[in-house]
Structures are given as structure tokens and as C-alpha cells.
N, C-alpha and C positions, 0 to 999 in steps of 0.2 A: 599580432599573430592572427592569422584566419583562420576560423574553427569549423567546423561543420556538425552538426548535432544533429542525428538520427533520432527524431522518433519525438512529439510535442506533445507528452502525455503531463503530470504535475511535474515528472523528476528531470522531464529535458528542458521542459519550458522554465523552471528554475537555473538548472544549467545555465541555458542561451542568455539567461537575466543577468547571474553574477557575472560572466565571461562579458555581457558588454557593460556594467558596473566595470571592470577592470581593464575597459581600453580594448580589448578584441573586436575585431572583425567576425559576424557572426553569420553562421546559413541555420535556418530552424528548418528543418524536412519531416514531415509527417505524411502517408498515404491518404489522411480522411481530411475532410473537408473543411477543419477545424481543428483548433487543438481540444486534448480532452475529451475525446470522441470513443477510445475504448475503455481499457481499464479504469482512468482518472474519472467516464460520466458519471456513476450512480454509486459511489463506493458508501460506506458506511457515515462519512461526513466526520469522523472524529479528531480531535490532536488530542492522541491519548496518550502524553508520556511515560502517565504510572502504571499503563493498561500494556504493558509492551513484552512481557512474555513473549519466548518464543513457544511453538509448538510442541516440539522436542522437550519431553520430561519424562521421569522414568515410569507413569501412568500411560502413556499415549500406546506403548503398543501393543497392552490390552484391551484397550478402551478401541482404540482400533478395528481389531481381532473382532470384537464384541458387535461392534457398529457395523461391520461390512455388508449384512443382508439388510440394514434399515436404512431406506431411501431418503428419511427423513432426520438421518445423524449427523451431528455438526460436522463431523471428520469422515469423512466416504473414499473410501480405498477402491477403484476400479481397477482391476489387473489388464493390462495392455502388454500384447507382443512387443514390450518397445524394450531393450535394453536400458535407455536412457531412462523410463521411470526406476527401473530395477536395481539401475545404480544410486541414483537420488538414493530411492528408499534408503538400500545401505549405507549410505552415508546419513541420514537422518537417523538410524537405528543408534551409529554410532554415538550421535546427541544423546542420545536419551537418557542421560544420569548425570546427577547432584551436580557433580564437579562442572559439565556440560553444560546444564539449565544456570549456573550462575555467572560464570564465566560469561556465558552472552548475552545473558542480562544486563551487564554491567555495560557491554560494550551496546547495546541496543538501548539503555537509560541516557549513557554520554550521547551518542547522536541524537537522543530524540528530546534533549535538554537544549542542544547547539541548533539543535532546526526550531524547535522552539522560539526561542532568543533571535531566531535568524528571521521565521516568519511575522513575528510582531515589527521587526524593524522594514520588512517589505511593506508592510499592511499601512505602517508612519509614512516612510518612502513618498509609497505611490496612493494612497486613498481607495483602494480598492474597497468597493462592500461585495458581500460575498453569503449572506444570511449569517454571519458571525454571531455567534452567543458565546459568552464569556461564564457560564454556568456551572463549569464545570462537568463532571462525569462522575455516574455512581453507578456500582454493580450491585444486580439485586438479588440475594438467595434466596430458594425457596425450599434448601435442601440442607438442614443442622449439620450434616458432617461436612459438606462443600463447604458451607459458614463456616465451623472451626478452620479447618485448613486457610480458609481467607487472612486469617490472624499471622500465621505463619507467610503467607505471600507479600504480608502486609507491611510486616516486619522484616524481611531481604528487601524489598524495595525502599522504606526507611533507609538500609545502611546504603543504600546507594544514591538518596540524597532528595526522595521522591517522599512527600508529604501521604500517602494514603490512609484515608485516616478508617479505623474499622469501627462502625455504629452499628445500634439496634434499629427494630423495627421502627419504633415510636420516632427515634432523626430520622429516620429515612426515610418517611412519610410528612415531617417537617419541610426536609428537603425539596420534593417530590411531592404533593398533595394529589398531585394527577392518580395515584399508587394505591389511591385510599378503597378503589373495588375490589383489589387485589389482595387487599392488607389481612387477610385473615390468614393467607398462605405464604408469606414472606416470613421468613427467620430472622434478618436481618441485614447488611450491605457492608460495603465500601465505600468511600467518596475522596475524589479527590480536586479540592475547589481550585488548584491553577491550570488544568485540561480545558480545553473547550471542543467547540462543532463551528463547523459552518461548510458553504459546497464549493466543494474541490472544483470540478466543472467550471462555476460562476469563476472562480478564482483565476484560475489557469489560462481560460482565454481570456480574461480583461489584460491578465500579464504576458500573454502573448502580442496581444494588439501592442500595450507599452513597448513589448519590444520592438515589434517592427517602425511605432515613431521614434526610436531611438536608435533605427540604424541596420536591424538586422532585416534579414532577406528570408520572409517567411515563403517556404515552398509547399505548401499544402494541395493534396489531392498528387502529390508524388509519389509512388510504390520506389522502395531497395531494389536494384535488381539484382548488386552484388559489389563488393570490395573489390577495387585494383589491387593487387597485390603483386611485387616483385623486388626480389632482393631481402626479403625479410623486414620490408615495410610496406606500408600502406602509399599506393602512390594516386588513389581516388577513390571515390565513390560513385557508379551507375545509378542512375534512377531513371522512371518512366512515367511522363504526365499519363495519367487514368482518363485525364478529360479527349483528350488530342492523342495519345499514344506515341506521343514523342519522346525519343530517350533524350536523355539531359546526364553531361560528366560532369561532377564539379572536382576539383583541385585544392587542397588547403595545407598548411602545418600542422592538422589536428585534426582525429576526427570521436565523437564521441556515438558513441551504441548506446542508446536508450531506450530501446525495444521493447520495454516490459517482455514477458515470456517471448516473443519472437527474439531476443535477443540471443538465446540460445542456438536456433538454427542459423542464423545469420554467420555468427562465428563459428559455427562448426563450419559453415563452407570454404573457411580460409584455413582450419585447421585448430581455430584456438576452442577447446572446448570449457566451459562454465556449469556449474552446480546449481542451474537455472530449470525449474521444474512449473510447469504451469499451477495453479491450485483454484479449481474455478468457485468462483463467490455470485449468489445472486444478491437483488436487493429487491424490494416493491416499495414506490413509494405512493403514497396516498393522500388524497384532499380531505381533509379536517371536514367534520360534519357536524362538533362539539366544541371549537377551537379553547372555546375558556376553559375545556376538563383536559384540554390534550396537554401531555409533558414538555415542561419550558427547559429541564434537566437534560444531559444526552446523558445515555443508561443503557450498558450491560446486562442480558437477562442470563445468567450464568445458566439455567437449565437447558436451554437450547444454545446458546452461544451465539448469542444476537446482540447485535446493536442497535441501538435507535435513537434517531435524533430530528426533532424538529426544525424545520425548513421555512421559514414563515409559515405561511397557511395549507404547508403539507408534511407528512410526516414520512421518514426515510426510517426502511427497518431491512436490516442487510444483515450476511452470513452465513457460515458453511463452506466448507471448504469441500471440493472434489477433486481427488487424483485420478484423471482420467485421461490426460493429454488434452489436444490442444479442440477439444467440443463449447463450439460457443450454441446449441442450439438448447431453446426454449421449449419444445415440445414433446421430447421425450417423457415417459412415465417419470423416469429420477426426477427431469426437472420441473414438470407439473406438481409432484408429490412437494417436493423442495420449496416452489412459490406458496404453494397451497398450508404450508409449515409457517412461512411468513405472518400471512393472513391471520391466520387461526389464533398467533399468539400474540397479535396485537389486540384482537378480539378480546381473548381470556386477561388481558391484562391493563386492555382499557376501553371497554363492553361501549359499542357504541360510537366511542370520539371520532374515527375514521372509516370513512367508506372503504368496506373492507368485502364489498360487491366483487362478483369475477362480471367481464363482460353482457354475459348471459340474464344475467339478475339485474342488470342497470350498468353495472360502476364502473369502473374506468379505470384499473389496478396497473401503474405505469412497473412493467416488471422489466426485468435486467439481470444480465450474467456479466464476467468480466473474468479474465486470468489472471489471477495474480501470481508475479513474480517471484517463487518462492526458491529460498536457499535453504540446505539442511538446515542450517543455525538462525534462519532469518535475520542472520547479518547479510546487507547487500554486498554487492561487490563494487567498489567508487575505487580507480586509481588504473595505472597502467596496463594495459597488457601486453602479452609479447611480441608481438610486430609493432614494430616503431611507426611512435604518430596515431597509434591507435590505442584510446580508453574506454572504459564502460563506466555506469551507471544505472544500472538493476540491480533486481533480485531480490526489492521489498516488500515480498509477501501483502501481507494486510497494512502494512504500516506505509506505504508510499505519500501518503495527507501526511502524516506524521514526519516522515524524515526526509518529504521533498526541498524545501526552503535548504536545509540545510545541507542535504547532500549536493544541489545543485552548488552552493557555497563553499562546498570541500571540493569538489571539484575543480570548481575554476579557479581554487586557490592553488591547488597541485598544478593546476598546466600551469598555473603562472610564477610557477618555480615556490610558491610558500607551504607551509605546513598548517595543514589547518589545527585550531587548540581545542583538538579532544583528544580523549584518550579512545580509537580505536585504531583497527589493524586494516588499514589501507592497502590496497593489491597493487605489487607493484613498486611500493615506496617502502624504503627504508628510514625506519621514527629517527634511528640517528643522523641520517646525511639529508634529509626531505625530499624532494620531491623526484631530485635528478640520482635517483636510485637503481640499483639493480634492479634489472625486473624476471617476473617468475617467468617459469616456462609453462606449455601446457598441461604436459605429465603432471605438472599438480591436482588436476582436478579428473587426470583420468578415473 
């Protein structure tokens, strides 16, 4: 079968991997000049299985409410004339209780156990190094009632099969010895030692090159111009070299949308619409100036809702979510406040270790935004949609490192008529008949 994969960020370039693993004829198409060039460059570095929360809980739409004038709050609500946020939202609102937050927990633990399991046997595979640390991941409080409730988090991830284990101050600083300037204001942590870090970026394009010495047709520096459509299938995809400004059709049995948030307008142009909502995340990462004091751990700072994770000799500190549509720019007040958030609290929590200079003062603070792909339930969407010949693959929020290996896996297992073995709810496929299922209409997601 020939396939054609829109879009070479971690979750296509996984795609186009297991599809030619299983015999397909492959096209990888991306606009930039590289895979891993938007979303996938500078994300937070983690494989957080036990870390996978969704957003949606019955707390968030206070907490919300609360944040909306602080430029500097993990979750930034921006009101846009856009219909399309305002539907999101209410269907996000609709998440937000008990029954909601567990329910997709479960189903966001199974993939991120299965991509897990999936990304280690890539990693055997093909020998990729990638700054891999196998260190696991700890979240650190510095706030006694967020600490209790940790227990309670602690324990619903347990029954779903996720070791997190909940310490005090004194292991967590065992753990983590980098912690020890901070240690007078920590309550105490989480840890969860089978998680790890390493960079998505480094990852994605080495598995990209693999792909293309195994056959696939990497078309990079190509823009979407738009889907053939007729008859109620897909009969091609338009594209236009960036370099040359030549349009280019290609033709196939299959074609996959992996768009991160542009996946959203893409399909609306043909009609199919998706529960795809941009949620912008920055990162900064910085050159070590202390390396023997910096953290060997990747860690969760729960008061600000950061992640960090050591890169060899630089450290990555990412996070924050902003609903605001589709703004990648860096120079706004929001997003100066935002980077300058970063900064500050890698300062406060490890005085020194990183050049944590803005240009002005010497340093050389490599900053970054990115969209992330979010769904109300941050369950992605992997499996059919209603024009024939046409699938997706978005809609993983923060988690795409996390549940790329695998969802690209479930993927190419469904076109290839199998059922992948987890338990989630695949779009498109019916768990009793697999893969060659009924498929939904759009009105679902109106």
C-alpha cells in the first residue's frame, strides 16, 4: 500500500516508521526543512507515563477563572473571536469531573504504557542516541495541601498499573541532590523511576534519515496546499515546493494528517471537523555553568507547572499552556513575562547552575514556543476519518514524546487492517470488528 504522511513532527515521523516496518510504500511531507522543526523542537524532553494527566479536572475551571489576568500562570485563557476556541472550551468544561478525569486517565496510561514499550524497542531497533537518561522523573512540592492531594494522584495512577511512588523531603533530595538549595522550601515529591527524558528533536530526525535509507520519499520544505477530494474520498494530496514554488500532486491508498494543531484547518477545508485546539507552550533551554550541581533527575516543579530536564551539558525547562489560537510569536509582553517565568525559577531552584542571562547581560537563553495539539480529554485522535483513505494522528496536547512511538504504531497497525493491544477508543474503528470498521461522521465533533 502507499501512504502518504502529512506533516514530520515525532507523531508522523513514527507513523512513516512503523508503516515501512510493515511493508508500505511511504511519502513523509513536512513544510520545514527538517523533521522536528515545529512542535517536536524544544518540547519539555520527557516520557512521562505516570505524569499523564489530563488538564481537564473538576479544579481547572477556577483555577482558570483565577489565572486569566496573570501573564505568568501555567494555564492562560485568551478570549479570541474564534468560534472554534469557544467550542473546544465547552467541550473541555464538559471534562471536568471525577468520572471524566478517570476515565481518560486510563485511557492516556494504556497508550502511554504501549508507546513506552514501543519506543524502547525503536531505540534497540535502530541505535539512535538522543541525550537518553533513564532516571526517571520526580515532581516536587513546595505547597503541603498540593503534597497531600499528590497521595490521592498517587494512588488512581497505582490502580492503573503506574508505580508512582509518593516521598518526603529527605528521598527527594536523595533522589535529586541538585534540590539541596531549595530544600528548606520543598514539602516533599513524587517519583516515578521507569519514566525517563531525552530530545525529541535529536530523536525524530535521526528516525527520519532511517527512514528515508529504508525506502521512504522524504519531501521536506513542501507546504499542504489542500486535499483532492471527490466522491467522498480522498483522491490526493497538493503540495507546493517553498524552495522552487512548484506545485507537486502526489496519489496514494492512504493518506495520514499529522499536522499537530494545523491539523485542525486542514480538515476543516474538506469538511471534516476535529476537537483540535492549539495550547501554546514555551521552553528555554540553557548552557550549564555548574554542570556537577545541575539535575541528572527530569522534574516536575508542581508550583509553576514546569518541567525540566537535563540535555547533556544544557538544561531544558519548558511549560504553560496558552489558549490563544494559532500566535507563535516571542515578543509579545505574555510571552516575554512567560520566558522571563522560566528563567526566574530555575534560578530560585538552582541558584547559579545555569546561565540564566537574557541577551542583554551576556547569555544566550535559547527560547521557544510551539502549539500543542490539544483535545478536550487529551486523548489524541489515531484512526479513520470520514472520507475514505483519509486518517489522522493528532491531538497530543503535551504528551506527543510520550505517545509518539506508539501512536505512530497504532496507526500503522490499523491501516494495516490489525488492532492495536490496548485498551483505547480509536476514531473510526470499531474494538469488535478492527480496523475495517464503521467510520464516524463529522457531526460528531460538531
Amino acid at each position: 500500500m502507499r501512504v502518504v504522511v502529512l506533516g514530520a513532527g515525532i507523531i508522523g515521523t513514527c507513523t512513516a516508521w512503523h508503516l515501512l516496518q510493515r511493508g508500505h510504500e511511504v511519502v513523509l511531507a513536512d513544510r520545514q526543512p527538517d523533521a522536528a522543526l515545529e512542535t517536536s523542537f524544544a518540547n519539555a524532553a520527557q516520557i512521562s507515563v505516570s505524569y499523564c494527566e489530563p488538564w481537564a479536572n473538576r479544579q481547572t475551571p477556577l483555577k482558570a477563572l483565577k489565572w486569566m489576568f496573570d501573564a505568568q500562570a501555567p494555564l492562560l485563557w485568551r478570549p479570541q473571536l474564534d468560534p472554534a476556541q469557544w467550542r473546544w472550551l465547552w467541550q473541555f468544561l464538559l471534562q471536568c469531573n471525577d468520572r471524566a478525569f478517570e476515565r481518560n486517565v486510563a485511557q492516556l496510561v494504556a497508550l502511554g504504557a504501549y508507546s513506552h514499550a514501543t519506543l524502547k524497542q525503536m531505540v534497540a531497533d535502530t541505535g539512535i542516541e538522543y541525550q537518553r537518561s533513564q532516571r526517571g522523573i520526580a515532581h516536587v512540592y513546595s505547597d503541603a495541601r498540593a503534597f497531600d492531594e499528590a497521595a490521592t494522584a498517587a494512588e488512581l495512577m497505582r490502580r492503573h498499573g503506574v508505580q508512582r511512588q509518593v516521598v518526603g523531603r529527605d528521598e527527594l533530595l536523595r533522589i535529586e541532590p541538585a534540590l539541596s538549595a531549595y530544600a528548606d522550601r520543598i514539602v516533599g515529591g513524587t517519583y516515578t523511576p521507569t519514566d525517563e527524558h531525552g530530545d525529541a528533536r535529536v530523536f525524530t530526525q535521526a528516525l527520519a534519515r532511517l527512514c528515508g535509507q529504508r525506502g521512504a520519499q522524504l519531501l521536506f520544505g513542501h507546504a499542504v496546499e489542500r486535499l483532492g477530494v471527490s466522491g467522498g474520498e480522498v483522491q490526493g494530496v497538493h503540495l507546493r515546493c517553498l524552495a522552487t514554488g512548484q506545485p507537486r500532486a502526489l496519489h496514494a491508498d492512504a493518506y495520514v494528517v499529522a499536522c499537530g494543531s494545523y491539523t485542525t484547518p486542514l480538515l476543516a477545508s474538506v469538511g471534516v471537523r476535529v476537537p483540535i485546539y492549539p495550547g501554546k507552550g514555551y521552553s528555554a533551554t540553557l548552557a550549564l555553568r555548574e554542570p556537577a550541581r545541575a539535575p541528572q533527575v527530569s522534574m516536575i516543579d508542581d508550583a509553576r507547572k514546569i518541567a525540566i530536564s537535563r540535555l547533556g551539558d544544557r538544561l531544558r525547562v519548558a511549560g504553560t499552556i496558552e489558549l490563544g489560537g494559532f500566535d507563535l510569536r516571542l515578543d509579545t509582553p505574555v510571552a516575554r513575562a512567560r520566558c522571563h517565568m522560566l528563567l526566574q525559577r530555575i534560578e530560585e531552584l538552582f541558584p547559579g547552575v545555569a546561565d540564566t542571562r537574557l541577551p542583554q547581560q551576556g547569555g544566550d537563553p535559547q527560547f521557544w514556543c510551539g502549539l500543542r495539539p490539544a483535545t478536550p480529554t487529551n486523548i489524541p485522535l489515531i484512526g479513520r476519518l470520514p472520507l475514505q483513505r483519509l486518517w489522522i494522528n493528532a491531538g497530543h496536547g503535551t504528551l506527543g514524546w510520550t505517545h509518539g512511538a506508539g501512536s505512530g504504531r497504532a496507526l500503522a497497525e490499523l491501516i494495516s487492517g490489525e488492532r492495536p493491544a490496548l485498551a483505547m477508543t480509536f476514531v473510526g474503528v470499531d474494538a469488535a470488528r478492527g480496523a475495517a470498521a464503521a467510520v464516524p461522521t463529522a457531526s460528531r465533533w460538531a
